[in-house]
C-alpha positions in Angstrom: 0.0 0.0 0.0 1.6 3.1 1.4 5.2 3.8 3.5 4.4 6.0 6.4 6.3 7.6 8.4 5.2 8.0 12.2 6.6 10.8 14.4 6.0 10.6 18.4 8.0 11.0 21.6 5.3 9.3 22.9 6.4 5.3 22.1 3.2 3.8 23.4 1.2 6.4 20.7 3.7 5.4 18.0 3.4 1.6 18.4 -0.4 1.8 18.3 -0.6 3.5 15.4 2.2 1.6 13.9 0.2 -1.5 15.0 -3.2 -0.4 13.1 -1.2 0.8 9.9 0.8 -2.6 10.0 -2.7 -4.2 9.9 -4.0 -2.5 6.6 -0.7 -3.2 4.8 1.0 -0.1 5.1 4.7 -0.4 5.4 5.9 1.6 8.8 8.9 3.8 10.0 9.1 5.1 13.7 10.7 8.1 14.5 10.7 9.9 18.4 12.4 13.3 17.8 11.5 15.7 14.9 15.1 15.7 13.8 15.0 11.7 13.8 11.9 12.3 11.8 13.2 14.4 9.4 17.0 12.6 8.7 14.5 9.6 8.1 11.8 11.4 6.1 14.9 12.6 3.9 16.8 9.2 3.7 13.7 6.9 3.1 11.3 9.6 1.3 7.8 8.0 2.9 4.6 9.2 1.1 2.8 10.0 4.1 4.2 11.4 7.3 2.3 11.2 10.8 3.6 14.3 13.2 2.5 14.5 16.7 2.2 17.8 17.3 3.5 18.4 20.6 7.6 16.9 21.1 10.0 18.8 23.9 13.2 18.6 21.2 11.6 20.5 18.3 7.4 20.8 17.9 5.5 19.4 14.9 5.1 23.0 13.7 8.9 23.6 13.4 9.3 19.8 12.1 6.6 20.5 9.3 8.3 23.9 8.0 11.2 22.3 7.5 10.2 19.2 5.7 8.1 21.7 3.3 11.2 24.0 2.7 13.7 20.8 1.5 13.4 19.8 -1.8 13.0 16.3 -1.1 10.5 15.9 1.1 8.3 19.4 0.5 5.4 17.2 -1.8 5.4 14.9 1.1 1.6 15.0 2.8 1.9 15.6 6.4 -0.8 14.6 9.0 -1.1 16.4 12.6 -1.7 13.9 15.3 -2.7 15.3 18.4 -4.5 16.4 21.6 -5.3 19.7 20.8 -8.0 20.5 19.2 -8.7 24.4 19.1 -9.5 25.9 15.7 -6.5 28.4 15.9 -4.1 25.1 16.5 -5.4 23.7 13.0 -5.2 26.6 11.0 -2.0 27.3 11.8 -1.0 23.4 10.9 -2.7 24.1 7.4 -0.6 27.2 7.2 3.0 25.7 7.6 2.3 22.8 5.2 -0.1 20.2 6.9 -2.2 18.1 4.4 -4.7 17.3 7.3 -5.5 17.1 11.4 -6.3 14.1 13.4 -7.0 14.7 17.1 -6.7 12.6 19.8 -7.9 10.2 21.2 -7.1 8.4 18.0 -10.0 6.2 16.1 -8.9 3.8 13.7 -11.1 3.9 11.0 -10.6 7.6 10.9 -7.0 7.4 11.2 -6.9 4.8 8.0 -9.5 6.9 6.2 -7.6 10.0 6.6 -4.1 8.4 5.8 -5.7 6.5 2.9 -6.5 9.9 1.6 -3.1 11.6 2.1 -2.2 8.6 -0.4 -4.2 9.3 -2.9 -2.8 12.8 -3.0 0.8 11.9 -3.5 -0.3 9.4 -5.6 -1.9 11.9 -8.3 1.1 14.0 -7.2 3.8 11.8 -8.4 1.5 10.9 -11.4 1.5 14.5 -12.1 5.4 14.8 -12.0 5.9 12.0 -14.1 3.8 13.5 -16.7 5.4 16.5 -16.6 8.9 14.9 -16.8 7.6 12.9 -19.6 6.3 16.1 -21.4 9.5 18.1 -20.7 11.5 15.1 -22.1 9.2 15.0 -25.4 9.9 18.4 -25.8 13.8 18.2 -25.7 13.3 15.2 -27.8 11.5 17.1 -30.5 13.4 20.2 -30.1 16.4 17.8 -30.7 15.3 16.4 -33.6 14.3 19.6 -35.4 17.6 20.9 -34.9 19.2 17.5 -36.1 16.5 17.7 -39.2 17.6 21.4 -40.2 21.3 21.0 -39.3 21.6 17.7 -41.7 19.0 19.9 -44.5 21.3 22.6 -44.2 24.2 20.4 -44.6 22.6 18.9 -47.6 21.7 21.7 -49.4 25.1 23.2 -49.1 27.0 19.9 -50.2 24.4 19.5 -53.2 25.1 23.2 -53.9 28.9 22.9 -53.8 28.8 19.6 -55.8 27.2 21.2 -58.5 28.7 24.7 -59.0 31.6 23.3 -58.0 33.4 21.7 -60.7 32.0 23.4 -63.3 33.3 26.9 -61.2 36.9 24.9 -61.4 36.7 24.0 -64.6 36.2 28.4 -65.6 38.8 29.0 -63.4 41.1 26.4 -64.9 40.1 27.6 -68.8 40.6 31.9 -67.6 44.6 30.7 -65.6 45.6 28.3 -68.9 44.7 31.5 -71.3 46.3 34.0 -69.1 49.4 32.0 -68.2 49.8 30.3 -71.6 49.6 33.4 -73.3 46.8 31.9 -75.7 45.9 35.5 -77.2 47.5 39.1 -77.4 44.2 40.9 -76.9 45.0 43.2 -74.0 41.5 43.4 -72.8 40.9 39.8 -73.5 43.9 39.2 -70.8 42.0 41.8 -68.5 38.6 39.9 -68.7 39.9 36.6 -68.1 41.8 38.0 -65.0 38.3 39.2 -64.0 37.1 35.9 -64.7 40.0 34.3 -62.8 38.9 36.0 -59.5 35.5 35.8 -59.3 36.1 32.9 -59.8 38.4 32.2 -56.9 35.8 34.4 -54.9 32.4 32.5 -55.7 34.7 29.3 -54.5 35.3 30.9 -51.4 32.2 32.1 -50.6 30.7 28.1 -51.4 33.7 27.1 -49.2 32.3 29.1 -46.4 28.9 28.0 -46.6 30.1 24.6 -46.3 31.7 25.4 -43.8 28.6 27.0 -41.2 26.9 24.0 -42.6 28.9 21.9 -40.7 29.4 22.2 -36.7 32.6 22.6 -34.7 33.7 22.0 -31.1 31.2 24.1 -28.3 33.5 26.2 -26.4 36.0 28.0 -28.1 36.4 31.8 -28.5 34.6 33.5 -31.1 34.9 36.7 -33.0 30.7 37.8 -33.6 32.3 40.7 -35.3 34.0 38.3 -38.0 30.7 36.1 -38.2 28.5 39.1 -39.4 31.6 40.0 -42.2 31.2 36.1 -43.2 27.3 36.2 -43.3 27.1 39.4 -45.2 29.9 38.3 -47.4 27.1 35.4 -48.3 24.3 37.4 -48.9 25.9 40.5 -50.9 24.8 39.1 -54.4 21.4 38.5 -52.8 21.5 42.0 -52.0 23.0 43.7 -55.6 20.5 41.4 -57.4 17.4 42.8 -55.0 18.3 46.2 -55.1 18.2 45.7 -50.7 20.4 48.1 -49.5 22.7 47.0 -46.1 23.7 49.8 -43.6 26.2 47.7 -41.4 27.5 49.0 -37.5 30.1 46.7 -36.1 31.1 47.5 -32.9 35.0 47.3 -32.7 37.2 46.0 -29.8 34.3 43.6 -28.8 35.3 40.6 -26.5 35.3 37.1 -27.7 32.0 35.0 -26.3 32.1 31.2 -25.6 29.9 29.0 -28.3 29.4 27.2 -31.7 30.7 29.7 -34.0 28.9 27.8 -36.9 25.4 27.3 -35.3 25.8 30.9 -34.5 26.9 31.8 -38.3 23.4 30.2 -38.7 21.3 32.0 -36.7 22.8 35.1 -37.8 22.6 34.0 -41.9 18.5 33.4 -40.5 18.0 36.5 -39.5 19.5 38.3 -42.5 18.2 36.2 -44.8 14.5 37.0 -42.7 14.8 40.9 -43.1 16.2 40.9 -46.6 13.0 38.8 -47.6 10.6 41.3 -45.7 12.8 44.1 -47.9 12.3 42.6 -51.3 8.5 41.9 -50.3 8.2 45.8 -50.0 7.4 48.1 -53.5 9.0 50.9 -51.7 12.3 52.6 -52.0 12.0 54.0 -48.3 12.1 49.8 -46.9 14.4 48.7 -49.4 16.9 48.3 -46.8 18.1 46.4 -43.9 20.6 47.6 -40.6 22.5 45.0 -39.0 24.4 46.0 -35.8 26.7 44.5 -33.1 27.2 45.8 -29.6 28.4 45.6 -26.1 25.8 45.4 -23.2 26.7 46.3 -20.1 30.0 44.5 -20.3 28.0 41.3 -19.5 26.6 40.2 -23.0 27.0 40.6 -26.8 23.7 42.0 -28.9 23.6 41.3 -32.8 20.6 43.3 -34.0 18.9 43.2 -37.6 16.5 45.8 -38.8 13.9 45.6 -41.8 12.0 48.5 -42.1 8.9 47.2 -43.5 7.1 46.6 -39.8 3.6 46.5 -38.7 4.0 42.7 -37.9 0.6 41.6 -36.7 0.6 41.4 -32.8 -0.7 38.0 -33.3 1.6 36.0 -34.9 3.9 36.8 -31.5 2.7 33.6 -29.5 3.3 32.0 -33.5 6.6 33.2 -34.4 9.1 31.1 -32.7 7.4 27.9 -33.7 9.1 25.7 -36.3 7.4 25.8 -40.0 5.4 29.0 -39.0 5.7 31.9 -41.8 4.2 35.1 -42.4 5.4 35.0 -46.2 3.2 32.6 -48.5 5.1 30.4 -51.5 6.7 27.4 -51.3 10.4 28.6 -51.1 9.6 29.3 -47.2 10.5 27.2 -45.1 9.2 28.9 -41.9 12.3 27.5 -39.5 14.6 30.5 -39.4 13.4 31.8 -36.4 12.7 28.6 -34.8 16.5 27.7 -35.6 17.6 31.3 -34.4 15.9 31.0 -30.7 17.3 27.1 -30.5 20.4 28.3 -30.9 20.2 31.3 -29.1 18.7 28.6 -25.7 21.3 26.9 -26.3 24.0 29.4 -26.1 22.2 30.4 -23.0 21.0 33.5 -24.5 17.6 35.3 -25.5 16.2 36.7 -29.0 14.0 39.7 -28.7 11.7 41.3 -31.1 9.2 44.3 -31.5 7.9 45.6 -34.8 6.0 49.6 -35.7 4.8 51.0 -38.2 8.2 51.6 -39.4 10.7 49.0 -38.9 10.7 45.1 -37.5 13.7 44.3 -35.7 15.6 41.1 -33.8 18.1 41.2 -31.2 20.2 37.8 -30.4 21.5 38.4 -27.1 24.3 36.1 -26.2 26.3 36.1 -22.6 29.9 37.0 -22.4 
């Protein structure tokens, strides 16, 4: 049935109760002092704990705040036994923690009753916990997952992308370096254009090298540079931008101290949120919000703020509970995949940081808030 602990300095008491608890299958513990009684509740965690109210080391009262303020034993049910039976000596059991009052002289049937009922109590209690443990650990699961879903898609899509502009990129490259070094033709601006050739070249592999690169994770822990992640991310987007017509205003804090983290989960959350305002900038007709601000600061010398402005706003104040949640999106089509910001506030949790958000009538922005 039930393990209950029985606390009197009273031996004869204890054994009788003991003796009618024994009867109905409850397993018994005996303690005579309320710190006896509470080393015992702590070391054997009963479900149901009888306290006499009345002991000369320490009282019940005393004996029930402290089992409610340990973490162990505070979802315990405690039971008052004793003699007194004033109203103002009950209420102020139910005020430090009691479940319930029993006076004396004890009946049993009462006694089982009431104890019987304390059980059921910590039964729907611990039923309750594990429930929530259970849902917590779904949660993790799934938030797990999704991150292991959209780290491996983003992986994918950047091999796939580097396996097809790849070779034929080395290939141009190859052709532009054999006519220039081989001296294939005398046309002076020829020469010139294939030297042009030559390094964009070089440059569109280094940019597909680098988005391998935040494609893949590293080691959680060393130093990185947020500064230098921004200048990789924007070095990523700037065709998007030329070919959009989005215009970038960009404030990099200098001097700013290295944080502790994943600098390529963080490359990703900070590509997300770029990639978010430059889509709500080429969704706008207007010149005026053709444009996007993306900042770096110092706070307080405690934390590191990234902030990225579009300056389309009036976000609807209802997509906020929305917004965070993996495969919503405010923008229609199918080229949306409606994880960004999901991914962004993952890795932010993860980082032990924060993203924040507000949006007017003139401008939408994000802030990923990462400790020092």
């Amino acid at each position: 049935m039930g393990k209950v602990l029985v606390i009197d300095d009273d031996h004869f008491i204890a054994d009788i109760i003991s003796r009618f608890l024994i009867k109905y299958n409850h397993e018994v513990i005996k303690a005579h002092t309320g710190n006896d009684g509470i080393i015992l509740a702590m070391q054997t965690l009963p479900d149901v704990v009888l306290l006499d109210r009345m002991m000369p080391d320490m009282d019940g009262t005393k004996t029930c705040e402290i089992l409610k303020s340990r973490e162990t034993t505070k979802d315990i049910p405690v039971v008052f036994v004793t003699s007194k039976t004033e109203l103002e000596d009950q209420v102020q059991a139910l005020k430090v923690g009691a479940h319930d009052y029993i006076c004396k002289p004890i009946e049993p049937r009462e006694l089982i009753a009431r104890v019987e009922a304390a059980l059921r109590v910590k039964q729907l209690q611990d039923e309750l916990k594990d429930k929530l443990r259970i849902s917590r650990q779904l949660e993790e699961t799934r938030q797990h997952l999704m991150e292991q879903y959209m780290t491996a898609m983003f992986g994918q899509l950047a091999e796939s992308l580097m396996h097809e502009l790849n070779n034929p990129l080395m290939a141009v490259i190859g052709l532009a370096e054999l006519i220039k070094t081989r001296n294939l033709t005398k046309d002076k601006q020829l020469i010139e254009h294939m030297e042009m050739i030559h390094e964009m070249g070089l440059r569109a592999s280094a940019k597909l090298n680098s988005l391998l690169c935040i494609a893949k994770d590293n080691d959680q822990g060393l130093g990185v540079d947020i500064n230098k992640i921004v200048t990789d991310v924007i070095e990523l987007v700037n065709a998007r931008l030329l070919i959009s017509g989005v215009q970038l205003n960009l404030h990099l804090q200098q001097n700013l101290r290295e944080i502790k983290g994943n600098q390529n989960k963080l490359a990703r959350a900070i590509l997300a949120l770029v990639n978010n305002a430059i889509e709500a900038a080429e969704s706008c007709n207007n010149v005026n919000c053709k444009r996007i601000s993306v900042s770096t600061y110092q706070i307080k010398n405690e934390e590191i703020g990234i902030k990225v402005y579009d300056f389309v706003g009036n976000l609807p104040e209802e997509y906020k509970e929305q917004l965070f949640q993996p495969f919503f999106t405010t923008k229609g089509g199918r080229n949306h995949s409606g994880i960004g910001l999901y991914l962004v506030q993952s890795i932010a949790k993860e980082h032990n940081g924060r993203i924040n958000w507000q949006s007017s009538v003139d401008n939408t922005w994000f802030e990923l808030v990462l400790p020092l």
